[in-house]
N, C-alpha and C positions, 0 to 999 in steps of 0.2 A: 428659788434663787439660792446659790451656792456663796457663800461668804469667802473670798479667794483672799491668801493667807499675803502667798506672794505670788510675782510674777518676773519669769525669765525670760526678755525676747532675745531669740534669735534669730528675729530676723537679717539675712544678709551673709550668716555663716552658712560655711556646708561640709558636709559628712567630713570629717567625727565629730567637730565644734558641738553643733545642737543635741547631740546624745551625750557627751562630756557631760556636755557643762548640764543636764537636767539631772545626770547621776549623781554629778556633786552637790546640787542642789538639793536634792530630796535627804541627802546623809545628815543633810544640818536641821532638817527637818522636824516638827514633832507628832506623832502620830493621833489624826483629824483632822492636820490642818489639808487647805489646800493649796498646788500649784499651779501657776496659770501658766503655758508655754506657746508664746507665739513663736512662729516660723513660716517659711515659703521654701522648703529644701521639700518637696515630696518624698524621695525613700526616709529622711527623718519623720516625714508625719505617718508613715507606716513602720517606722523601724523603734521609734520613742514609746508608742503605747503598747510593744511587744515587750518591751525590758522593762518599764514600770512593773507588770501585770507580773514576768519573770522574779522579780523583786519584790511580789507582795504588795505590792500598790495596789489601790483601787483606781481606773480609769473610767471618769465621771462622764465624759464626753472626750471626741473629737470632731469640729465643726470647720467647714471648709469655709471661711468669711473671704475670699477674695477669689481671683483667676489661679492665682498660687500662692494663696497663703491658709494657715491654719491655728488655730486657738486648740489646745489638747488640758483639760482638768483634772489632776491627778488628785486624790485625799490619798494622801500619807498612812499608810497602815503600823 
C-alpha cells in the first residue's frame, strides 16, 4: 500500500487542463512523496504517465477504475 501524498482530480477537464495542472503539481512537490491523479480524458491517461516518466518521475501505477475514468500514482523523484 502506497501512502498518497496528495491528490489532483481532474476529473471533467480535457486536454491541456489534466497534463497542466499534474506538471504544476509535481514542481511543488518533494521527492518520495506521492501523487494521485484522477481523470476520465483518455489521451491524458496515456499522455500524463509519458511526461512524468520524461520528468524523472516514477509512475507507480495506472489503473483503469471506471468505463472512462483513471487513477495514475506518480512518487516524485
Amino acid at each position: 500500500m502506497v501512502d498518497i501524498t496528495d491528490t489532483l482530480d481532474c476529473t471533467g477537464d480535457v486536454c491541456p487542463y489534466p497534463d497542466v495542472k499534474s506538471k504544476r503539481r509535481v514542481k511543488k512537490m518533494n521527492s518520495g512523496e506521492v501523487l494521485e491523479i484522477l481523470l476520465d480524458y483518455p489521451l491524458s491517461a496515456e499522455r500524463i504517465p509519458e511526461t512524468m516518466k520524461s520528468l524523472g518521475h516514477e509512475v507507480l501505477s495506472v489503473d483503469k477504475t471506471g468505463d472512462s475514468s483513471w487513477k495514475i500514482l506518480i512518487q516524485i523523484k
